[in-house]
FITORVEX-528307 format. One line per field, with one value per residue (C-alpha): x, y, z; residue in one letter. Coordinates in nm, 3 decimals. Example, Ala and Ser with C-alpha at 12.3 -4.5 7.8 and 13.67 -1.06 7.14 Angstrom:
! FITORVEX-528307
u: c(1.230;1.367);
v: c(-0.450;-0.106);
w: c(0.780;0.714);
residuo: c(A;S);
//
This chain:
! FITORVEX-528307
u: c(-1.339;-1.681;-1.845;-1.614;-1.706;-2.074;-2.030;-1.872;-2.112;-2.322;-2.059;-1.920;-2.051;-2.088;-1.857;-1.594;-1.333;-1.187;-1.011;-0.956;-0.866;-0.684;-0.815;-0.997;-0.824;-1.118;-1.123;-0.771;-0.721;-0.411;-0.177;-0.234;-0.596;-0.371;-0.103;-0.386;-0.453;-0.107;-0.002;-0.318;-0.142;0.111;-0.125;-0.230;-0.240;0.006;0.287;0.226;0.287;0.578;0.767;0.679;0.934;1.168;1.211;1.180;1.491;1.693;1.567;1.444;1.683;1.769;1.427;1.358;1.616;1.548;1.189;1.350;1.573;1.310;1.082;1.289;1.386;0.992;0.944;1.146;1.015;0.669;0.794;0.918;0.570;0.343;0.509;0.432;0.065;0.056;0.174;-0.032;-0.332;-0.308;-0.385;-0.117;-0.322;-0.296;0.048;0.175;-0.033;0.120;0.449;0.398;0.120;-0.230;-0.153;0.136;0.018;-0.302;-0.099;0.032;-0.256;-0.404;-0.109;-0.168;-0.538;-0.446;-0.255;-0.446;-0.726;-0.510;-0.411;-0.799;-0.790;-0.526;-0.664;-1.030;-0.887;-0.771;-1.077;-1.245;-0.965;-1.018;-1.427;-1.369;-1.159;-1.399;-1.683;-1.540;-1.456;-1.849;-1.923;-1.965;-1.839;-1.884;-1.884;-1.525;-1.687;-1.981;-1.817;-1.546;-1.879;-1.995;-1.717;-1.642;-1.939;-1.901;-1.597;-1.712;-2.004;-1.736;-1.511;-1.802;-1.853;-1.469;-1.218;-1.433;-1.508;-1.148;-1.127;-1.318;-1.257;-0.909;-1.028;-1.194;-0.984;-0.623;-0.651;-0.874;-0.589;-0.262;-0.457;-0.538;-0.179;-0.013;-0.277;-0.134;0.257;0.173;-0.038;0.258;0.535;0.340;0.304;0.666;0.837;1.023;1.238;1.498;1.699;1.567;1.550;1.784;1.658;1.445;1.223;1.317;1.590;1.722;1.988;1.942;1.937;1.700;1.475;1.490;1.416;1.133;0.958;1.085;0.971;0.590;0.534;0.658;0.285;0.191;0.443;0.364;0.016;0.057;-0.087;-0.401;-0.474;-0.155;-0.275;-0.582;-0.246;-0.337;0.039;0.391;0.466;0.196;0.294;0.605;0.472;0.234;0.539;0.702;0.415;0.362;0.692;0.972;0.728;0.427;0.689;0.947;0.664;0.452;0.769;0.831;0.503;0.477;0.864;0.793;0.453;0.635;0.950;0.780;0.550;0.719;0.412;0.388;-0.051;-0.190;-0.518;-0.402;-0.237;-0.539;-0.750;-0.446;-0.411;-0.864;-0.893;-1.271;-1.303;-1.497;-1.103;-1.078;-1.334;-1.112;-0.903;-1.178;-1.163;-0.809;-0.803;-1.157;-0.948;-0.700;-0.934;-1.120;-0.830;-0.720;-1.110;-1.064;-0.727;-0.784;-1.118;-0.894;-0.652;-0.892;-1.158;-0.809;-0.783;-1.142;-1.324;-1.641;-1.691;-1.837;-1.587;-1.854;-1.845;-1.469;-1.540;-1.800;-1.580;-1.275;-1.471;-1.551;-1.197;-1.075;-1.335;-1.261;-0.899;-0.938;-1.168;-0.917;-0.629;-0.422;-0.206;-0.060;0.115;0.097;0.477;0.643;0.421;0.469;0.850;0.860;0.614;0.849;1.112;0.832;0.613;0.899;1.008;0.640;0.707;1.101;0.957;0.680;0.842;1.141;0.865;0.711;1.028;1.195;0.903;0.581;0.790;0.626;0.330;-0.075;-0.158;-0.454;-0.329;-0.029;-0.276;-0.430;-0.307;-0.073;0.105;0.033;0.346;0.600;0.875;1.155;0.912;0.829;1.184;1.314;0.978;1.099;1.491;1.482;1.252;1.390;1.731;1.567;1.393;1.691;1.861;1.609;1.643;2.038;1.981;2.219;2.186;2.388;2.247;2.070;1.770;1.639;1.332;1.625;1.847;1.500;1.427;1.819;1.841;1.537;1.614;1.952;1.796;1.510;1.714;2.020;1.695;1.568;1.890;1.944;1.591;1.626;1.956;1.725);
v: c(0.691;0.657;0.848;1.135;1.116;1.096;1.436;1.589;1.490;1.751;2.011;1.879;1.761;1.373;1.152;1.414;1.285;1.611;1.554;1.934;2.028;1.925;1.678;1.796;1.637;1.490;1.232;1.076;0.753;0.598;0.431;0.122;0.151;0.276;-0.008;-0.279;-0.167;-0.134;-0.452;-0.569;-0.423;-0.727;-0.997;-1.036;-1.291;-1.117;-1.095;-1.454;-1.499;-1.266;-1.471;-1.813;-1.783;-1.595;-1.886;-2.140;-1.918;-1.804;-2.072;-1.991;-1.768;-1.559;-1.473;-1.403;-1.161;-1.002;-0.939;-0.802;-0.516;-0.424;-0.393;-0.206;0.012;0.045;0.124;0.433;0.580;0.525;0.750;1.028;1.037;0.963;1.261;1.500;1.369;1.426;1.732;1.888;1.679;1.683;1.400;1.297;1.485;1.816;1.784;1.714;2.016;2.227;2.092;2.073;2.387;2.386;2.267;2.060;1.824;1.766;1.560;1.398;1.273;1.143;0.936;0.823;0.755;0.542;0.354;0.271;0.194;-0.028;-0.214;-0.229;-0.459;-0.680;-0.775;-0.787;-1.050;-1.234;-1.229;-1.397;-1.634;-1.749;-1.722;-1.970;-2.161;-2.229;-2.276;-2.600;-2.692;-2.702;-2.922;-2.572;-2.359;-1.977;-1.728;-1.526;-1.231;-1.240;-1.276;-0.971;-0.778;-0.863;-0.783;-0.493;-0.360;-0.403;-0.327;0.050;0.022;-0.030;0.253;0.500;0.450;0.607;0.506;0.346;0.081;-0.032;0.003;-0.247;-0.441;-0.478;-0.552;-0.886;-0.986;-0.954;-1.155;-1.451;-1.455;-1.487;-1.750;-1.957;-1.861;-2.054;-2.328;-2.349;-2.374;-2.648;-2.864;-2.844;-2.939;-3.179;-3.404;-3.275;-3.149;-2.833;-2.769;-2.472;-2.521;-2.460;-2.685;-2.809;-2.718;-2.405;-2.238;-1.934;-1.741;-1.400;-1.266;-1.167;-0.794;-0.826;-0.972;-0.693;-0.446;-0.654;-0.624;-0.231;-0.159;-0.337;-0.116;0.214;0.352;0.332;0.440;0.763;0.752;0.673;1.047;0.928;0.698;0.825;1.178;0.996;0.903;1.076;1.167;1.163;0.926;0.687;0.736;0.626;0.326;0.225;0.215;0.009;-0.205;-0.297;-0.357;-0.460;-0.726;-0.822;-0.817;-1.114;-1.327;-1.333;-1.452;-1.689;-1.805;-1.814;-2.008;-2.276;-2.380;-2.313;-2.512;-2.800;-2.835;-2.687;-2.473;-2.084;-2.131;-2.061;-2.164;-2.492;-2.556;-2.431;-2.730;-2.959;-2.995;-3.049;-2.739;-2.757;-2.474;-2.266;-2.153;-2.006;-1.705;-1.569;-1.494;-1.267;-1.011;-0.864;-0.859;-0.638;-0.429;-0.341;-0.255;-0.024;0.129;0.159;0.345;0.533;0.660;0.748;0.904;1.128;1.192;1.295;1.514;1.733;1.767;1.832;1.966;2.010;1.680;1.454;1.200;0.940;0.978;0.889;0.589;0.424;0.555;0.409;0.107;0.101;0.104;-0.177;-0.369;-0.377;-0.396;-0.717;-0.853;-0.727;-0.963;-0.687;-0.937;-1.055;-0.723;-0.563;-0.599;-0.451;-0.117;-0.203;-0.193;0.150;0.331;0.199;0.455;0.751;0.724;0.728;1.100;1.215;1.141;1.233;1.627;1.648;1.508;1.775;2.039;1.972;1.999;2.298;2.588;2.458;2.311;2.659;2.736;2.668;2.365;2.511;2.882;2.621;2.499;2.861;3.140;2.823;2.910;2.727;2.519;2.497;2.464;2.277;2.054;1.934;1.949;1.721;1.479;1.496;1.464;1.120;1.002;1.012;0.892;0.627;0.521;0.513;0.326;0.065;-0.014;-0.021;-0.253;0.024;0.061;0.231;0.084;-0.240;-0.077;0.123;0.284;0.362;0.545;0.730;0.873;0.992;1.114;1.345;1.425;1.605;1.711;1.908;2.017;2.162;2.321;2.465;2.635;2.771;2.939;3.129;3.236;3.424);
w: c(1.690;1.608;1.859;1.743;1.389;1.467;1.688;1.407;1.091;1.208;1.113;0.818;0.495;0.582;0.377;0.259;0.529;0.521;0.169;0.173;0.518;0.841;1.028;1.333;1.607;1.809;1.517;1.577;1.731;1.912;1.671;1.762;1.553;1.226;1.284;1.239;0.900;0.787;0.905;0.678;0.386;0.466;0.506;0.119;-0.118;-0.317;-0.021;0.042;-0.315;-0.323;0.034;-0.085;-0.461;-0.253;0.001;-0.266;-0.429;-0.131;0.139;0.531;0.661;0.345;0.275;0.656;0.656;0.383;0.462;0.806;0.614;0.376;0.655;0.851;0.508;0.464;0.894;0.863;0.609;0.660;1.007;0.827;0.601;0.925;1.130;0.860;0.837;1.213;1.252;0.972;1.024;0.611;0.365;0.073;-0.226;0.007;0.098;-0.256;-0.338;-0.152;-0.237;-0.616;-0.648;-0.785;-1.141;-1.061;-0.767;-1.025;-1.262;-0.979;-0.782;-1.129;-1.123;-0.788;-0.820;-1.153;-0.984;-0.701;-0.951;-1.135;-0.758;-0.765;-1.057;-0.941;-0.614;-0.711;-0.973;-0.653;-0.475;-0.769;-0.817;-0.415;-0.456;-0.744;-0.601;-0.259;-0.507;-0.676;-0.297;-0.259;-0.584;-0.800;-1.032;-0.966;-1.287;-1.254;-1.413;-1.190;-0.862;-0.987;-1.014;-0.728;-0.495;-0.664;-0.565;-0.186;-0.184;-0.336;-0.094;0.187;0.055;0.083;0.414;0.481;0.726;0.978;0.766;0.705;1.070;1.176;0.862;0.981;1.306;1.158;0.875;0.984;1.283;1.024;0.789;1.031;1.195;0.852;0.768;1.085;1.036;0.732;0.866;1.105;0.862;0.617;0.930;1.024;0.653;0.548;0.831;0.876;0.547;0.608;0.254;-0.037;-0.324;-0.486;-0.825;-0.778;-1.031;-0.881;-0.931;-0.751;-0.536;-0.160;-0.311;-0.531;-0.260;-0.057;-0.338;-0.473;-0.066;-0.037;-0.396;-0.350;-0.057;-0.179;-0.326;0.066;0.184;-0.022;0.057;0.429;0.555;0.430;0.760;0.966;1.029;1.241;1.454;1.784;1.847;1.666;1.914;1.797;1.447;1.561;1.697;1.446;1.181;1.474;1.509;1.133;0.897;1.132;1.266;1.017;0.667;0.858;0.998;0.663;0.520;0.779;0.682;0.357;0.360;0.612;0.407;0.033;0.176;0.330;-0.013;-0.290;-0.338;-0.399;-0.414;-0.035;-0.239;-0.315;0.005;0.164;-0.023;-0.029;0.385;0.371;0.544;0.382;0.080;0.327;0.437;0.140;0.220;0.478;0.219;0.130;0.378;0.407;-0.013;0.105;0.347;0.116;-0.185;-0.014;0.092;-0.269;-0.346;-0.055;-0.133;-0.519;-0.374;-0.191;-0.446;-0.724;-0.477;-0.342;-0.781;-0.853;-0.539;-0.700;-0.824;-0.507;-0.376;-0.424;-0.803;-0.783;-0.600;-0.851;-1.156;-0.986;-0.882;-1.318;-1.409;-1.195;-1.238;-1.626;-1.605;-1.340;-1.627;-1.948;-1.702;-1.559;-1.376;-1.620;-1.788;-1.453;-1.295;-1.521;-1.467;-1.114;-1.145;-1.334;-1.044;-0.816;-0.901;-1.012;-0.718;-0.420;-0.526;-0.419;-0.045;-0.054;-0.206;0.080;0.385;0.335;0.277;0.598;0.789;0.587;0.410;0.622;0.976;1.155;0.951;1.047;0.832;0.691;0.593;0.398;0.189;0.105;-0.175;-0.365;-0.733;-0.971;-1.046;-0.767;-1.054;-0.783;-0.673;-1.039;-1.197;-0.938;-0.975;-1.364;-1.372;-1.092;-1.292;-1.618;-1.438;-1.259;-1.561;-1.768;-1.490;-1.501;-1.818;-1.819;-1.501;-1.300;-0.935;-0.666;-0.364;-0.575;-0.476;-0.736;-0.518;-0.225;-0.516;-0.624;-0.284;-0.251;-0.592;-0.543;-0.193;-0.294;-0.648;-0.430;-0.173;-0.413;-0.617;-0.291;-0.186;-0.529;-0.523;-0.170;-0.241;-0.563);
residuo: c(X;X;X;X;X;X;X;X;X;X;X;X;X;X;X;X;X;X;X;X;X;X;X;X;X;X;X;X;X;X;X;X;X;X;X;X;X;X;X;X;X;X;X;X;X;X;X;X;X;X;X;X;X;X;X;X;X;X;X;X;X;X;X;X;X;X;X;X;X;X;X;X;X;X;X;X;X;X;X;X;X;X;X;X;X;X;X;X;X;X;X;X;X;X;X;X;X;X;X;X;X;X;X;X;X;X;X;X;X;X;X;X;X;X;X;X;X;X;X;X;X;X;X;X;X;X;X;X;X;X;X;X;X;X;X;X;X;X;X;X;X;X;X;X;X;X;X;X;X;X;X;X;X;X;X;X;X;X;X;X;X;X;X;X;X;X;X;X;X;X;X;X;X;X;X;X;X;X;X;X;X;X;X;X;X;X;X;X;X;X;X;X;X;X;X;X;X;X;X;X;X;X;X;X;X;X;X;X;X;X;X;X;X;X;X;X;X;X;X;X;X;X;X;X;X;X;X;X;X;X;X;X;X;X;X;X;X;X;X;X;X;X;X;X;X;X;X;X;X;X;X;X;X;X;X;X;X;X;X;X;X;X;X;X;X;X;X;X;X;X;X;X;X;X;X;X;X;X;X;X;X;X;X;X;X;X;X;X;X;X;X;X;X;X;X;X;X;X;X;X;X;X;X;X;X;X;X;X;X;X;X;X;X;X;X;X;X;X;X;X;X;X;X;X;X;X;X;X;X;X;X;X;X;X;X;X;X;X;X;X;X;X;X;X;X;X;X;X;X;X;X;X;X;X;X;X;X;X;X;X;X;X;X;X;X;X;X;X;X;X;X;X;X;X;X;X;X;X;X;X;X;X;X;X;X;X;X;X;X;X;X;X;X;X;X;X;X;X;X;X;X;X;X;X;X;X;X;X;X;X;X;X;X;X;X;X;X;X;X;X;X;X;X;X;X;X;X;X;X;X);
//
């Protein structure tokens, strides 16, 4: 891939990544490359967080299963999103424009890119949490602030070199982390054995349901975003496989992970674990490097988002403002108020995706990619109205704690599916 974007800087303004165009198709790669860096988006502190209370709640094979259903949940619909990528060669920001119009899909990618800003904050607040932690490990104390500075900075640094970057970022970290991961597993077998039940008296409560919806539901945003590294998918068939490669198979053995070392201990910290089993503190930095992966990703996506919005504004400006915002918010503590926003996106972002994978099969299934994205009206009033009405619903579901399927992202993406589609009909038939 990087002999391909090299040939091509020469013809196109370098660092742009095509936020405004189809992607030529000398720069895809086979989906193998693109399944790497999903299946980083599974290896994070926060899904090791996430598997360890659910096995200390549901114990082994509960929580195995359920990270099995909601990766198969999250599998097929990161297909449906990748196929449209590939076919159009189109990033997220131009497909909801097209779906949404001008004015409409720029409300919605500032949503997106706040969001991703805000995910910014909350794993930069990580990295500085694990940074710390390896310091005292060594006999020091590192400044929070100061490190949060720090690695915000690389990580923009990292973003602006584009997707090559979190290629071979990927490349590094994912492999570093699954292997601390199972060193992890067997250290905590070995000193406690293998612990299938969970506790008797947990501190975590929640039903198999809710399980599932919490893993389905902290995916979603990329799931929505997913054309932004699927349409370098050589093939649908490779988009296909890089779903296949990633959910069903990373989501089940991170919880399998996380459960036999939170069973065995009775711990949900990987940190403390980390330092518990004398691993050295030095462990801790490879922690470092899939929270990197994933940050830029988060840049690189709001980048994205915001240059499709403004196109006269360089991408690179988005990156250091973004890089500003979540830097502050990590600093202001966004983890702690941040689930409960979390929750809430989880049944406004889902309707995004729903809107633009029916468009690419229905209005733009036999139309060039690029003349799709030409001559839009300003407010593609279906498109918005549907976005509005699930949202309000879903909303006011939430709070009423109603659910049809229990999974209130799954009743989002139906809801808005027959909202659009019923909206659709209505408007050809005038």
């Amino acid at each position: 891939m990087a002999e391909a974007v090299s040939h091509h800087e020469a013809h196109h303004e370098a660092g742009d990544q095509y936020a405004n165009a189809p992607l030529p198709e000398a720069l895809t790669v086979g989906g193998w490359r693109v399944a790497l860096i999903i299946a980083s988006f599974s290896i994070s502190l926060p899904t090791f967080l996430n598997g360890a209370q659910t096995s200390l709640a549901l114990g082994f094979w509960p929580a195995v299963l359920a990270a099995f259903l909601a990766g198969t949940c999250l599998c097929l619909g990161g297909c449906l999103t990748s196929l449209v990528a590939v076919r159009s060669r189109l990033n997220t920001y131009l497909l909801i424009r097209r779906s949404f119009g001008l004015r409409g899909a720029g409300l919605v990618n500032i949503i997106i890119a706040i969001v991703h800003f805000c995910w910014f904050g909350v794993n930069v607040s990580f990295l500085g949490d694990a940074i710390a932690a390896a310091g005292e490990g060594f006999g020091f104390a590192p400044d929070f602030t100061i490190i949060v500075v720090a690695g915000a900075a690389l990580m923009a640094l990292t973003t602006l070199v584009g997707f090559r970057a979190l290629d071979r970022l990927a490349m590094i970290g994912v492999p570093l982390l699954a292997a601390m991961i199972l060193a992890v597993c067997i250290a905590a077998a070995r000193r406690h054995g293998i612990v299938l039940a969970p506790p008797a008296t947990s501190p975590y409560h929640m039903t198999f349901g809710i399980a599932v919806s919490a893993i389905i539901g902290g995916d979603m945003l990329t799931i929505t975003t997913l054309p932004d590294l699927s349409r370098y998918t050589r093939s649908g068939k490779g988009a296909v496989l890089s779903m296949a490669l990633s959910y069903p198979f990373t989501a089940p053995l991170l919880m399998a992970g996380a459960a036999l070392a939170a069973l065995a201990t009775g711990e949900t910290d990987i940190m403390r674990m980390i330092t518990g089993f004398g691993f050295g503190a030095w462990a801790l930095l490879l922690l470092v490097m899939p929270t990197w992966t994933l940050n830029s990703l988060n840049l690189y996506s709001a980048s994205l988002s915001l240059s499709a919005t403004f196109p006269r504004v360089p991408r690179w400006a988005f990156i250091l403002g973004g890089t500003v915002v979540g830097t502050a918010l990590a600093l202001m503590g966004i983890i702690e108020g941040f689930i409960p926003f979390l929750v809430l996106l989880g049944v406004t972002i889902p309707p995004f995706g729903a809107i633009y994978v029916i468009d690419g099969w229905t209005r733009f299934r036999n139309v060039d990619p690029a003349r799709s994205i030409e001559d839009l009206s300003g407010i593609h009033w279906p498109a918005v109205a549907t976005w509005a009405v699930t949202s309000g619903l879903a909303g006011i579901a939430l709070h009423y704690d109603f659910s049809v399927t229990t999974i209130p992202a799954l009743d989002a993406v139906i809801l808005a599916s027959v909202l659009y589609l019923g909206l659709m009909r209505i408007a050809g038939r005038r």
